[in-house]
mmCIF file of the protein (N, C-alpha, C, O) and its ligand, coordinates in Angstrom:
data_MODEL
# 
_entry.id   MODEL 
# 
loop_
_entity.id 
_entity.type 
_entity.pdbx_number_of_molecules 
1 polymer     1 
2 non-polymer 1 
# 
_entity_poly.entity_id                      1 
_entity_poly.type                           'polypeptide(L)' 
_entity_poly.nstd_linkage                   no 
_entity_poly.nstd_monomer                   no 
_entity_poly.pdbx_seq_one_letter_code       
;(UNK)(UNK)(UNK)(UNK)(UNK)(UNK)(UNK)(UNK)(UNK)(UNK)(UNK)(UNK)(UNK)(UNK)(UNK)(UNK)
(UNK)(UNK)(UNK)(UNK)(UNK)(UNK)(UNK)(UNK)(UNK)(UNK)(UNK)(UNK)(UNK)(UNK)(UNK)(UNK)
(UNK)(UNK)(UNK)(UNK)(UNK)(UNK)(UNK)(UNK)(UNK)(UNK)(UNK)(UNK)(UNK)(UNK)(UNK)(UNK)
(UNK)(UNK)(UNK)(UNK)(UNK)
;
_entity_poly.pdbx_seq_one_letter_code_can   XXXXXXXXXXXXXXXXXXXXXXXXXXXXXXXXXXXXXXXXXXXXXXXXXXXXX 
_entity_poly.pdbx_strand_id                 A 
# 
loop_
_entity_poly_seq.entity_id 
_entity_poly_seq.num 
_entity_poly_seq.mon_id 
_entity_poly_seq.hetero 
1 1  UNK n 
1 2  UNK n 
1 3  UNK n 
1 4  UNK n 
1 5  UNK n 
1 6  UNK n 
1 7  UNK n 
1 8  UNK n 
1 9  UNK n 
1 10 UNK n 
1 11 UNK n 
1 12 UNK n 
1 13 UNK n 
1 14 UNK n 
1 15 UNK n 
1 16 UNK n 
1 17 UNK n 
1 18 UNK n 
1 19 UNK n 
1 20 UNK n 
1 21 UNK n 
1 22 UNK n 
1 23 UNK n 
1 24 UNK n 
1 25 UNK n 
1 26 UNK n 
1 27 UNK n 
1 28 UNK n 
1 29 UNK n 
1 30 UNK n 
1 31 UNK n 
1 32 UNK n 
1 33 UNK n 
1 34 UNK n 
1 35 UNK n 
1 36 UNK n 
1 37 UNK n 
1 38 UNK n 
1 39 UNK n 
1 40 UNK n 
1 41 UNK n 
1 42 UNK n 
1 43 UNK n 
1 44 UNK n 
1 45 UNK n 
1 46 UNK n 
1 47 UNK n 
1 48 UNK n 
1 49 UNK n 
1 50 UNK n 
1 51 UNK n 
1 52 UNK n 
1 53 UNK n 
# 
loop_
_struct_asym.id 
_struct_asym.entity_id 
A 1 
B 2 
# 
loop_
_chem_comp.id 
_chem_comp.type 
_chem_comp.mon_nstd_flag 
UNK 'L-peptide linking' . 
ZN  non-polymer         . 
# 
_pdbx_entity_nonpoly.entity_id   2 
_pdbx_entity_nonpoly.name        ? 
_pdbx_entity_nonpoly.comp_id     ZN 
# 
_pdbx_nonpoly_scheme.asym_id         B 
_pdbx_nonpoly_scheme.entity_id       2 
_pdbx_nonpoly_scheme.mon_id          ZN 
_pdbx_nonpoly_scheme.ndb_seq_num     1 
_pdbx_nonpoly_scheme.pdb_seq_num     101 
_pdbx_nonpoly_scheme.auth_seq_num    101 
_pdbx_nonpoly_scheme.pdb_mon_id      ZN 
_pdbx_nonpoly_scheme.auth_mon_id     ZN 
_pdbx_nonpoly_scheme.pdb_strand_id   A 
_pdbx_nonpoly_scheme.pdb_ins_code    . 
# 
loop_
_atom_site.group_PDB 
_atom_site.id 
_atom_site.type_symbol 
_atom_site.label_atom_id 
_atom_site.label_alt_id 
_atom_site.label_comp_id 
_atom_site.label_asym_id 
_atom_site.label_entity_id 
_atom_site.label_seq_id 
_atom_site.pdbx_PDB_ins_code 
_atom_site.Cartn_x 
_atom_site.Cartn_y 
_atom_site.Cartn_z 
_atom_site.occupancy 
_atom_site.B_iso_or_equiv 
_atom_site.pdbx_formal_charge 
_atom_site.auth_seq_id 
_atom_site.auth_comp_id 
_atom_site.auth_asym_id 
_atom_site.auth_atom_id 
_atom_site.pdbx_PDB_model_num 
ATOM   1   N  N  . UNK A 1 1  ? -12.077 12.843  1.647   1.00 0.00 ? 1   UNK A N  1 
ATOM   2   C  CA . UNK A 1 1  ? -11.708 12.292  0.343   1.00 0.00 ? 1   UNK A CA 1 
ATOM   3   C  C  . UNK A 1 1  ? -10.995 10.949  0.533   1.00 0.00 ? 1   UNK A C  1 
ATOM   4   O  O  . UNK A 1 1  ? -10.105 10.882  1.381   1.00 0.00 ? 1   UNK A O  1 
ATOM   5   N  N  . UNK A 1 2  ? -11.375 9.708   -0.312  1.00 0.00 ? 2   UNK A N  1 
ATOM   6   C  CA . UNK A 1 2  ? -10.918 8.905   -0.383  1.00 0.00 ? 2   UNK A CA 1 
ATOM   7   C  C  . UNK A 1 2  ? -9.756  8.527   -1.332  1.00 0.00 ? 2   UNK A C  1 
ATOM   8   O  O  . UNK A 1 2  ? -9.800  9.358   -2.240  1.00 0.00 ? 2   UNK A O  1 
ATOM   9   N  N  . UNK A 1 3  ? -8.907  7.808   -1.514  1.00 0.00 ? 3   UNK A N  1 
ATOM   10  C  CA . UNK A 1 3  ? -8.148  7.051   -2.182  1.00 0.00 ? 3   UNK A CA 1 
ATOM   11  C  C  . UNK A 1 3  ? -7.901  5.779   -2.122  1.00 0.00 ? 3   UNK A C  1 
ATOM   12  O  O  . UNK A 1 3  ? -7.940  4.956   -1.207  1.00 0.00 ? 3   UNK A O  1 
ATOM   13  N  N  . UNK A 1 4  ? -7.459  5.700   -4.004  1.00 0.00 ? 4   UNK A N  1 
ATOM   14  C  CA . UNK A 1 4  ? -7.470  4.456   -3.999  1.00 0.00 ? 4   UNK A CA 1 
ATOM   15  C  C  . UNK A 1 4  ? -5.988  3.908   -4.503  1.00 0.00 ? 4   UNK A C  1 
ATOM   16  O  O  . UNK A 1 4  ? -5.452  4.207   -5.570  1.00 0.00 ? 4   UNK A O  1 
ATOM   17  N  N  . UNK A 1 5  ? -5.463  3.045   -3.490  1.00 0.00 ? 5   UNK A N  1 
ATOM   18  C  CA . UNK A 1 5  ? -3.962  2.416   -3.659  1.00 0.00 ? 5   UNK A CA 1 
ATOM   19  C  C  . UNK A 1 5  ? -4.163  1.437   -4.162  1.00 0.00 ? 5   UNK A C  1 
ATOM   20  O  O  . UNK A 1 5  ? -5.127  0.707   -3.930  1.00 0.00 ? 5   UNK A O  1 
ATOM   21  N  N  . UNK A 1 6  ? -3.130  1.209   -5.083  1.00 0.00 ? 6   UNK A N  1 
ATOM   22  C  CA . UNK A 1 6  ? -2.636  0.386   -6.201  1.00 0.00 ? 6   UNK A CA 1 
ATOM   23  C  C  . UNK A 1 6  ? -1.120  0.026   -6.097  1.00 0.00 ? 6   UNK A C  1 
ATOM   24  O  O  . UNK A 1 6  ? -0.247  0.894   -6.106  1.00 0.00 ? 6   UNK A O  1 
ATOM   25  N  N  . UNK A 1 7  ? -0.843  -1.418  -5.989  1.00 0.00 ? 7   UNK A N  1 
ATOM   26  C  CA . UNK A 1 7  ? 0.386   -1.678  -6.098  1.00 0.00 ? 7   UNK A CA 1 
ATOM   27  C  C  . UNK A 1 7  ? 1.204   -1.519  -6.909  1.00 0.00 ? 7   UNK A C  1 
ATOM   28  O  O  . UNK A 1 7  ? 1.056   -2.081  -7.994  1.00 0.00 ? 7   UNK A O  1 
ATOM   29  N  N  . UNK A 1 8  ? 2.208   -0.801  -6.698  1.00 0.00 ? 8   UNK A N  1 
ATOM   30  C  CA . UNK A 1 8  ? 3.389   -0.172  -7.800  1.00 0.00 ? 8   UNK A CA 1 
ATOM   31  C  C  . UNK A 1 8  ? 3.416   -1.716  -8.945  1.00 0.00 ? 8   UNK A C  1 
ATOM   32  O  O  . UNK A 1 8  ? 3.030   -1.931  -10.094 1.00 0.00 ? 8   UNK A O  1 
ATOM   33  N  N  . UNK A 1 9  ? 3.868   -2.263  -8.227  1.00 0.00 ? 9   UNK A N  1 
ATOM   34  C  CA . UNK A 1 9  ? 4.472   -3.870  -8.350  1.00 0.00 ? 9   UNK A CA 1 
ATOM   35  C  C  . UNK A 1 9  ? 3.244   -4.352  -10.233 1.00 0.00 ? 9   UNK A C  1 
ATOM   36  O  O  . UNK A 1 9  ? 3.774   -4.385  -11.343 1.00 0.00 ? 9   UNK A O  1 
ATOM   37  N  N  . UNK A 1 10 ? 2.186   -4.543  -10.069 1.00 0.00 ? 10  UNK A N  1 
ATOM   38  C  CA . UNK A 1 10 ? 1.096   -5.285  -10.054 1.00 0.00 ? 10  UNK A CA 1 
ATOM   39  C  C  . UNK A 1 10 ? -0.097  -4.697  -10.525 1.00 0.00 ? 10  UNK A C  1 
ATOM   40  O  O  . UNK A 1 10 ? -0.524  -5.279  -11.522 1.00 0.00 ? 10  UNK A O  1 
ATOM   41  N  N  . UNK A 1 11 ? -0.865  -3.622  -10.102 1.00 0.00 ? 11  UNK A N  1 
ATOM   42  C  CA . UNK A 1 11 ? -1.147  -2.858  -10.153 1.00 0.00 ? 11  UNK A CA 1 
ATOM   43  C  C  . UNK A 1 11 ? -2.596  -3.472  -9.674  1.00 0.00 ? 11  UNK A C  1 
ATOM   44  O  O  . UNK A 1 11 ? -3.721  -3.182  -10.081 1.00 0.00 ? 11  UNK A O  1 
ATOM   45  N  N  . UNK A 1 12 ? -2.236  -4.304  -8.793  1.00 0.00 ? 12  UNK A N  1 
ATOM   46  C  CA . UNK A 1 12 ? -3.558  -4.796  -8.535  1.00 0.00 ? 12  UNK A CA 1 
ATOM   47  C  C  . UNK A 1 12 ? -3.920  -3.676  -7.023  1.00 0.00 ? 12  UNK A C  1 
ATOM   48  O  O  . UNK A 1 12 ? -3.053  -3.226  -6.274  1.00 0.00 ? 12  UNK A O  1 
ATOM   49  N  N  . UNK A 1 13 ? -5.405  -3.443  -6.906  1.00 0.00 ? 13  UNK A N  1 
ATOM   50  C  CA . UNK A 1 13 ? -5.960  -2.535  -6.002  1.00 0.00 ? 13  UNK A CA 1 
ATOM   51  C  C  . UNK A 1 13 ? -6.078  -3.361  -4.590  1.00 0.00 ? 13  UNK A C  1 
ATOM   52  O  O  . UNK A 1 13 ? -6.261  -4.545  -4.310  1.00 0.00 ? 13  UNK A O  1 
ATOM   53  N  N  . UNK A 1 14 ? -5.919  -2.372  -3.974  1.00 0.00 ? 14  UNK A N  1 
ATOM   54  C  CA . UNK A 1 14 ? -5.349  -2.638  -2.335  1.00 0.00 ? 14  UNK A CA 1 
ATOM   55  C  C  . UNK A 1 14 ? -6.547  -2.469  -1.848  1.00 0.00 ? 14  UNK A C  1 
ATOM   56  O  O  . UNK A 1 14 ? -7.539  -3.196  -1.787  1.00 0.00 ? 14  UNK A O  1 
ATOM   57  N  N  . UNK A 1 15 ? -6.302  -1.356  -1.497  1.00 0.00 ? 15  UNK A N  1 
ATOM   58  C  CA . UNK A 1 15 ? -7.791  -0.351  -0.819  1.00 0.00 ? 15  UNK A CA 1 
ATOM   59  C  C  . UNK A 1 15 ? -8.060  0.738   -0.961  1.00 0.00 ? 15  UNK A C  1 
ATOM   60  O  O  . UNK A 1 15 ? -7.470  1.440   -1.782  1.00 0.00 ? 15  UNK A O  1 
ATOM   61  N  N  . UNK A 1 16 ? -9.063  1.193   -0.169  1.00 0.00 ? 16  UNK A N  1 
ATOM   62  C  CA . UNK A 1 16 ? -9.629  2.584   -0.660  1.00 0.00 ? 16  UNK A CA 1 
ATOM   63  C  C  . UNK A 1 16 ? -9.361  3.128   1.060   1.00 0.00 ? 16  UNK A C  1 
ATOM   64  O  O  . UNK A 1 16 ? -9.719  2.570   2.098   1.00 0.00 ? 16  UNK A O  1 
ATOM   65  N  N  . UNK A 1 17 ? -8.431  4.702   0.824   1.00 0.00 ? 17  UNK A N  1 
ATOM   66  C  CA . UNK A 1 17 ? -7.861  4.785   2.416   1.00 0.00 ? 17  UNK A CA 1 
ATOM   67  C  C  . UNK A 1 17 ? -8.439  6.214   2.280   1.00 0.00 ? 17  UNK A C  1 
ATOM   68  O  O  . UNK A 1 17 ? -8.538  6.636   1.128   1.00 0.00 ? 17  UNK A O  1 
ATOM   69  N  N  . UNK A 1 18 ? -8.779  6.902   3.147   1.00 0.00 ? 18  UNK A N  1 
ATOM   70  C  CA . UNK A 1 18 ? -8.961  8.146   3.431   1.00 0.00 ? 18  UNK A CA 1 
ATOM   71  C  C  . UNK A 1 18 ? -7.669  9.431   3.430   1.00 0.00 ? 18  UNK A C  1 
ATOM   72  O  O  . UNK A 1 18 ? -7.124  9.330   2.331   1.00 0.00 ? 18  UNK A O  1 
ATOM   73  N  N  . UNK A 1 19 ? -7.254  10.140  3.933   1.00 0.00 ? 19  UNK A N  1 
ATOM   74  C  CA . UNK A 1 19 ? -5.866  11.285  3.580   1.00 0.00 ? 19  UNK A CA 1 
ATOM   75  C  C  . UNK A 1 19 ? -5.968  11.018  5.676   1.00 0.00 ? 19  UNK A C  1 
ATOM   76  O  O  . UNK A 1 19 ? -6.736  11.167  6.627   1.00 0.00 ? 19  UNK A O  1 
ATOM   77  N  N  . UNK A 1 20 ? -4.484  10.518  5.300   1.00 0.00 ? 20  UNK A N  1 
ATOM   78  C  CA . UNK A 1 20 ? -3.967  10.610  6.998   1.00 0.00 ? 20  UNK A CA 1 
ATOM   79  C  C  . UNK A 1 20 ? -3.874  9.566   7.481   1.00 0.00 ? 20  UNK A C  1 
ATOM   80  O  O  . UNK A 1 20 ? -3.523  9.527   8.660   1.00 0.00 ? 20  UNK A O  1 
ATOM   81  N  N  . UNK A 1 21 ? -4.187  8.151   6.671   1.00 0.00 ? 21  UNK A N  1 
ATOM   82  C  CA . UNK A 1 21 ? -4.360  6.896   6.723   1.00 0.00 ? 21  UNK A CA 1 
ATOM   83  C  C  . UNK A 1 21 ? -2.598  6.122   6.774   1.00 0.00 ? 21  UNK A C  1 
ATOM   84  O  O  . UNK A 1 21 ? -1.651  6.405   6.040   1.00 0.00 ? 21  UNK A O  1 
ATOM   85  N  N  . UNK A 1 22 ? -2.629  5.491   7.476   1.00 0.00 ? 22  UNK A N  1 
ATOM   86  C  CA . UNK A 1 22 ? -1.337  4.501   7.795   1.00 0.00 ? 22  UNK A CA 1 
ATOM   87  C  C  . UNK A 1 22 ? -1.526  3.270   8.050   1.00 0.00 ? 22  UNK A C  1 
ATOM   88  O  O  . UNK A 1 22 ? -1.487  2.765   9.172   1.00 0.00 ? 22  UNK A O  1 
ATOM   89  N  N  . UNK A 1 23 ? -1.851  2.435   6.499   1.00 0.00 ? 23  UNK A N  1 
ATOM   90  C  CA . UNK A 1 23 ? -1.987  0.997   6.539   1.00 0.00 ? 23  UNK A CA 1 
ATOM   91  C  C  . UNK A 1 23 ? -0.947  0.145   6.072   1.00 0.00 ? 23  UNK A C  1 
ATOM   92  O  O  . UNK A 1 23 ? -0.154  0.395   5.164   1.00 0.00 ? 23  UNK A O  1 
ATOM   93  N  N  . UNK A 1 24 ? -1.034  -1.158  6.955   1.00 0.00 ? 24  UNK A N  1 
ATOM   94  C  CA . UNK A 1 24 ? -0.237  -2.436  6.819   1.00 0.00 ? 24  UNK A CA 1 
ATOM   95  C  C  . UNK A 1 24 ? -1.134  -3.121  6.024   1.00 0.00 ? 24  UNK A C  1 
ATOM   96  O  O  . UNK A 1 24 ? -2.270  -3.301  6.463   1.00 0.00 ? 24  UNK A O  1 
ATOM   97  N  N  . UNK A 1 25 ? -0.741  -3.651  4.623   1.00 0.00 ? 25  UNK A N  1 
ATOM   98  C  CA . UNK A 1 25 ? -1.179  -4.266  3.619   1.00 0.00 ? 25  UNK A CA 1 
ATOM   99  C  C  . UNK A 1 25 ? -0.481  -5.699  2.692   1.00 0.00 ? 25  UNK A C  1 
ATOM   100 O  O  . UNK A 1 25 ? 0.699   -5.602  2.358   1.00 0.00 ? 25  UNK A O  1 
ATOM   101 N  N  . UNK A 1 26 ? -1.021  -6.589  2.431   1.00 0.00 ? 26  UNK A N  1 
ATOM   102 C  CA . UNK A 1 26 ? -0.221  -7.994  1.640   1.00 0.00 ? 26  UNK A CA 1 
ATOM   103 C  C  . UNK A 1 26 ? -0.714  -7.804  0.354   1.00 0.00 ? 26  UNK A C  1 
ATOM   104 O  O  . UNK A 1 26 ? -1.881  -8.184  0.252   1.00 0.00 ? 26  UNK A O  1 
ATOM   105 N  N  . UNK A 1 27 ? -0.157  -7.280  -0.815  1.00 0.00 ? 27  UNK A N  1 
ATOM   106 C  CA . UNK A 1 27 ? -0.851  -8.125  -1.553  1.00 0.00 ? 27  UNK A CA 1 
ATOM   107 C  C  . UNK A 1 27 ? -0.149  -9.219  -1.918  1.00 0.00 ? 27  UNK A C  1 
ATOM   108 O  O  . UNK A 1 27 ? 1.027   -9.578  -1.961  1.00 0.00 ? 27  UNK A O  1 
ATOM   109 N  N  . UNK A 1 28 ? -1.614  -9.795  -2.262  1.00 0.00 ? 28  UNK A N  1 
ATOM   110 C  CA . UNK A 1 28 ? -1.473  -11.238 -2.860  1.00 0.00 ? 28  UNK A CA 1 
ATOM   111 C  C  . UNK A 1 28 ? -1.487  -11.499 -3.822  1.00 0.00 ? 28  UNK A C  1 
ATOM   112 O  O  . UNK A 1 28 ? -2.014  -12.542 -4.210  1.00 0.00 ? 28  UNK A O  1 
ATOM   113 N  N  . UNK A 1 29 ? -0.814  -10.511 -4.719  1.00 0.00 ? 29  UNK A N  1 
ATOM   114 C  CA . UNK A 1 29 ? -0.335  -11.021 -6.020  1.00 0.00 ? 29  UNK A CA 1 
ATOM   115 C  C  . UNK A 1 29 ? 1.361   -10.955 -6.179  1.00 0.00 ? 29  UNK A C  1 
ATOM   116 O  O  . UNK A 1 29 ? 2.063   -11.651 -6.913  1.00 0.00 ? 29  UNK A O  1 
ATOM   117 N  N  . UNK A 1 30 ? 1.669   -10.153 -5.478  1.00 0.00 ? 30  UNK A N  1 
ATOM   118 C  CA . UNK A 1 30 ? 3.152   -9.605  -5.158  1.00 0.00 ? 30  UNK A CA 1 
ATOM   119 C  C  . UNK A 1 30 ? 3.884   -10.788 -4.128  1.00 0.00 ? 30  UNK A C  1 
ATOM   120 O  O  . UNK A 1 30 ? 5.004   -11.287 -4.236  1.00 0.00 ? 30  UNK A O  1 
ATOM   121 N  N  . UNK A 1 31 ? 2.903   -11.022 -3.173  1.00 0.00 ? 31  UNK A N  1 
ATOM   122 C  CA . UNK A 1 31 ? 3.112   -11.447 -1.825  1.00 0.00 ? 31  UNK A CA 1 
ATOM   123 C  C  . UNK A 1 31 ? 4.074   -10.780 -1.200  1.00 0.00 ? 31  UNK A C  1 
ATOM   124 O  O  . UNK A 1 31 ? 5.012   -11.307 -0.601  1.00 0.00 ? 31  UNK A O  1 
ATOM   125 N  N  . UNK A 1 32 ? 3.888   -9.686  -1.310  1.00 0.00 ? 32  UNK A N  1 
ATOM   126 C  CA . UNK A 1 32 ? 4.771   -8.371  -0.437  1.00 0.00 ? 32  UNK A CA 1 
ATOM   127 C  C  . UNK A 1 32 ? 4.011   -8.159  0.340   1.00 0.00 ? 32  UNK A C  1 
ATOM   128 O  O  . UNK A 1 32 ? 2.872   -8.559  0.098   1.00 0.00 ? 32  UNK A O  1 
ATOM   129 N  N  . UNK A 1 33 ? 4.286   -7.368  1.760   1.00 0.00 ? 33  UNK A N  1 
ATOM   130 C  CA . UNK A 1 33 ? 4.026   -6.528  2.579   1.00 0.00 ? 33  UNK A CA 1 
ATOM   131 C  C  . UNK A 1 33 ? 4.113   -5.185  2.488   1.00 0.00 ? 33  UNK A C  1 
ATOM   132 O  O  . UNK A 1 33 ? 5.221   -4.720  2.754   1.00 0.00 ? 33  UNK A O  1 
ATOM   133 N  N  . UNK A 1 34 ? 3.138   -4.325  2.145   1.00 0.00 ? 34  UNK A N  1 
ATOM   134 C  CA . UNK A 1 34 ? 3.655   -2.651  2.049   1.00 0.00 ? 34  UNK A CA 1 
ATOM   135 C  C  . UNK A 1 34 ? 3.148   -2.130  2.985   1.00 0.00 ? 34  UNK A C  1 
ATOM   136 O  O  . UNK A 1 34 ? 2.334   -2.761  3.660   1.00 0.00 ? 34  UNK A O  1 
ATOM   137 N  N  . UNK A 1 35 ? 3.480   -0.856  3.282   1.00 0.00 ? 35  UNK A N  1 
ATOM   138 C  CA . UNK A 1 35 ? 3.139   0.303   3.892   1.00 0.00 ? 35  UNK A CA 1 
ATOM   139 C  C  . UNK A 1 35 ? 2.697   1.565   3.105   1.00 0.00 ? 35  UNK A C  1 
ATOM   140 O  O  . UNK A 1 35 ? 3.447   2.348   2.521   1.00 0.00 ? 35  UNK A O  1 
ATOM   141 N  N  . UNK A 1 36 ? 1.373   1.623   3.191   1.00 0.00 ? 36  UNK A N  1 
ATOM   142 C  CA . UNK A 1 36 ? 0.889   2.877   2.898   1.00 0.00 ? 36  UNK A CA 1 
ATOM   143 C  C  . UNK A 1 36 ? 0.338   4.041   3.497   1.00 0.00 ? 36  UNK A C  1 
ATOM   144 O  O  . UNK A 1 36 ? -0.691  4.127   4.167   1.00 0.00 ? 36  UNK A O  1 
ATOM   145 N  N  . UNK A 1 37 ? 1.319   5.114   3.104   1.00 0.00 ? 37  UNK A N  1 
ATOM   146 C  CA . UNK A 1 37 ? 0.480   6.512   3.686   1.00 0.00 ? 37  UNK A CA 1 
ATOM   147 C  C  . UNK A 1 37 ? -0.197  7.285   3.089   1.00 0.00 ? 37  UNK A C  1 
ATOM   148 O  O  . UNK A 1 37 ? -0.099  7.584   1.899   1.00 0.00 ? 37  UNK A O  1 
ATOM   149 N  N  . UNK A 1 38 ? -0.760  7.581   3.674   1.00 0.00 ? 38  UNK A N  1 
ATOM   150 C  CA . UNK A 1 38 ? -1.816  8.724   3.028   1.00 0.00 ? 38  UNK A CA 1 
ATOM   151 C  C  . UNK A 1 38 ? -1.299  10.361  3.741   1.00 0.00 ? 38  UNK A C  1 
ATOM   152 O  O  . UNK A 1 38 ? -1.545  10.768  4.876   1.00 0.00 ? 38  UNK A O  1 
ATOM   153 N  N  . UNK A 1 39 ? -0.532  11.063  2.652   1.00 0.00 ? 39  UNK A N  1 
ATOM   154 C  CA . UNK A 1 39 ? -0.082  11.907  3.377   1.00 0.00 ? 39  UNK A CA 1 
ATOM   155 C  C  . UNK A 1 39 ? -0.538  13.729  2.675   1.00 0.00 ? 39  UNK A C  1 
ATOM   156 O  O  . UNK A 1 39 ? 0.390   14.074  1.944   1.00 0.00 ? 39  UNK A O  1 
ATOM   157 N  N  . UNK A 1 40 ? -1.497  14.685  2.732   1.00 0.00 ? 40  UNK A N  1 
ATOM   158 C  CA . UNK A 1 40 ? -1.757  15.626  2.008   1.00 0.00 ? 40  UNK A CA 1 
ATOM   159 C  C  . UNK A 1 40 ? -2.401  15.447  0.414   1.00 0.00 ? 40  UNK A C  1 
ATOM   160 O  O  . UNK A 1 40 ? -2.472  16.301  -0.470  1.00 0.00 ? 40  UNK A O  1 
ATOM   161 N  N  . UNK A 1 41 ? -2.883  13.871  0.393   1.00 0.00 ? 41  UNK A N  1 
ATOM   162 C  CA . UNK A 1 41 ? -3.084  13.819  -0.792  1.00 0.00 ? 41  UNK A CA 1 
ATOM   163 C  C  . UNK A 1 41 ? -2.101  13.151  -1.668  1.00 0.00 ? 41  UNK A C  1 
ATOM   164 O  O  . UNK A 1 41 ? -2.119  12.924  -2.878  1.00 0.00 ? 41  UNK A O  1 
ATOM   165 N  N  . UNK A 1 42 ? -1.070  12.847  -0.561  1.00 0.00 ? 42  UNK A N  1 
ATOM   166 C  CA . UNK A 1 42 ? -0.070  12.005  -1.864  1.00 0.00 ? 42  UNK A CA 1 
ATOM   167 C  C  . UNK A 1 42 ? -0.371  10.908  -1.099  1.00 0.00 ? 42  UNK A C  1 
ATOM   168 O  O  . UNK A 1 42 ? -0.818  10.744  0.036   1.00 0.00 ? 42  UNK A O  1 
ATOM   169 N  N  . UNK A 1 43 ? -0.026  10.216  -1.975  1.00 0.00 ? 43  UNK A N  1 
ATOM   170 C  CA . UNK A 1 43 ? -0.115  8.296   -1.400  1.00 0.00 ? 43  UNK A CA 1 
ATOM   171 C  C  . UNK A 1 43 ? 1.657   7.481   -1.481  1.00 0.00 ? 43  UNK A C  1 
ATOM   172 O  O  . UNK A 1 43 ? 2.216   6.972   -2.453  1.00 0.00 ? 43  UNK A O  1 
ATOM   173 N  N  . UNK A 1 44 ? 2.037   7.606   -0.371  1.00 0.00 ? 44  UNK A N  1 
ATOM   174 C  CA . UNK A 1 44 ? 3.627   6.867   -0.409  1.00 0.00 ? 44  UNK A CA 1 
ATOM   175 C  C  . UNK A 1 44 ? 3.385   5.108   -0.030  1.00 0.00 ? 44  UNK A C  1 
ATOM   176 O  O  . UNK A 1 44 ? 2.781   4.565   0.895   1.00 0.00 ? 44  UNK A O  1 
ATOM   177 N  N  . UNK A 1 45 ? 3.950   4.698   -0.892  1.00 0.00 ? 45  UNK A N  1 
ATOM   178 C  CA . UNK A 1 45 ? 3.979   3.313   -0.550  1.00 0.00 ? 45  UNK A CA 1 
ATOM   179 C  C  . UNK A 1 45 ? 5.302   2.347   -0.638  1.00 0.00 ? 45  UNK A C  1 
ATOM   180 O  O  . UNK A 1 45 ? 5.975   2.093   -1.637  1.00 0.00 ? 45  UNK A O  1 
ATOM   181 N  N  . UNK A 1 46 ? 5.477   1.869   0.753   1.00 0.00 ? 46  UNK A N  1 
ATOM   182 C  CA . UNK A 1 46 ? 6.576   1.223   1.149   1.00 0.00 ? 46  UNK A CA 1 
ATOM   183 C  C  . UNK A 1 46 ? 6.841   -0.213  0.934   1.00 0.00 ? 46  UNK A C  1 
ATOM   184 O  O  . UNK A 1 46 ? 6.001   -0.878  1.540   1.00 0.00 ? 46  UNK A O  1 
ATOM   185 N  N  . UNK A 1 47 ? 7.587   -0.845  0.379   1.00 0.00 ? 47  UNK A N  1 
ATOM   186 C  CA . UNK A 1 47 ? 7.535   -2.191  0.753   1.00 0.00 ? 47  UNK A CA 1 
ATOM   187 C  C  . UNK A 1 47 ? 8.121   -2.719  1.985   1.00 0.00 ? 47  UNK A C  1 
ATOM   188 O  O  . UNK A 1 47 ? 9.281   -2.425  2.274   1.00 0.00 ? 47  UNK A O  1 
ATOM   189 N  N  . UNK A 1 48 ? 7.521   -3.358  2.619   1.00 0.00 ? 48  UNK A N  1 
ATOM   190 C  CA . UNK A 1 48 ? 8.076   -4.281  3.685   1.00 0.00 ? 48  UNK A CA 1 
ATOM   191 C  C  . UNK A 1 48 ? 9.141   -5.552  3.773   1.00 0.00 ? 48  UNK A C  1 
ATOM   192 O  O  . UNK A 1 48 ? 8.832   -6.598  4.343   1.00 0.00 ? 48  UNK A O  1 
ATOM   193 N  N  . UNK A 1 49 ? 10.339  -5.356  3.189   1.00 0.00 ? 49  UNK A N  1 
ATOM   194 C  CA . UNK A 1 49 ? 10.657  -7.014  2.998   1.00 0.00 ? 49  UNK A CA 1 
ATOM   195 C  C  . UNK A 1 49 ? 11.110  -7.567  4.325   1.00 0.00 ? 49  UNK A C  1 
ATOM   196 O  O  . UNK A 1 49 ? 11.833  -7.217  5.259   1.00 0.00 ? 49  UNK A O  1 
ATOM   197 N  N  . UNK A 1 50 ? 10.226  -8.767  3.925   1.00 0.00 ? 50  UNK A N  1 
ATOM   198 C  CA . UNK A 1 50 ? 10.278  -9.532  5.059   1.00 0.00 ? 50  UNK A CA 1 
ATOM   199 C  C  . UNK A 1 50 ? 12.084  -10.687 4.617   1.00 0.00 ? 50  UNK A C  1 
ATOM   200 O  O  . UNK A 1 50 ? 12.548  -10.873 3.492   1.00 0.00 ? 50  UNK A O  1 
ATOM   201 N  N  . UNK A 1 51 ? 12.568  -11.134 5.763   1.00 0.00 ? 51  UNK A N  1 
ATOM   202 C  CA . UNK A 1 51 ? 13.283  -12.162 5.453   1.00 0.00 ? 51  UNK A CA 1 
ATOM   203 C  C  . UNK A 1 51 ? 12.753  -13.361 5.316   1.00 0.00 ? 51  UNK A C  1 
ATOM   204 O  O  . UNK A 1 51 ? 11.811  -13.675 6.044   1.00 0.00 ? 51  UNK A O  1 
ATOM   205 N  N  . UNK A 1 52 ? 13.349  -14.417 4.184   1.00 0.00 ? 52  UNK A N  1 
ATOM   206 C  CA . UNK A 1 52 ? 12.517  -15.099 3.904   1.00 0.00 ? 52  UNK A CA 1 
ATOM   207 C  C  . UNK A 1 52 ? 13.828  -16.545 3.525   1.00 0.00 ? 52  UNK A C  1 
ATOM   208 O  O  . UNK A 1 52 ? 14.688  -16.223 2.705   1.00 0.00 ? 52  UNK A O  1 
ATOM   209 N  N  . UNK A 1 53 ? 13.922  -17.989 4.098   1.00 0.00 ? 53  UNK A N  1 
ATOM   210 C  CA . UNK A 1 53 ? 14.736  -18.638 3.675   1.00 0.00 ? 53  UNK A CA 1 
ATOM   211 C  C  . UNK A 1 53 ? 14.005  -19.621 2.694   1.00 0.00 ? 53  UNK A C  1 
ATOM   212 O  O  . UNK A 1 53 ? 14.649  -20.465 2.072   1.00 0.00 ? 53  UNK A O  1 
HETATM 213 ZN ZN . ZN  B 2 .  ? 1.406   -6.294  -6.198  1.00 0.00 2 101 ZN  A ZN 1 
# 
């Protein structure tokens, strides 16, 4: 089974990840860095903040 992640932020679509999946992702509407898991069917998604001057 696939899924499909969507940025909390935005709600613009990321990708389509499988269950067990651990991707490093930008979107580019946010210009965030997240982390997404694919964990039992739930989808957790992390932001990455980067430091930025
Ligand atoms: Zn976004």
């Amino acid at each position: 089974m696939t899924y499909y992640t969507v940025c909390h932020d935005c709600g613009y679509k990321l990708l389509k990840a499988s269950d067990g999946s651990e991707i490093e992702i930008y979107c580019p509407k946010c210009k965030v860095k997240m982390l997404i898991e694919i964990k039992d069917g739930k989808i957790i998604i992390q932001k990455i903040l980067a430091d930025k001057t």
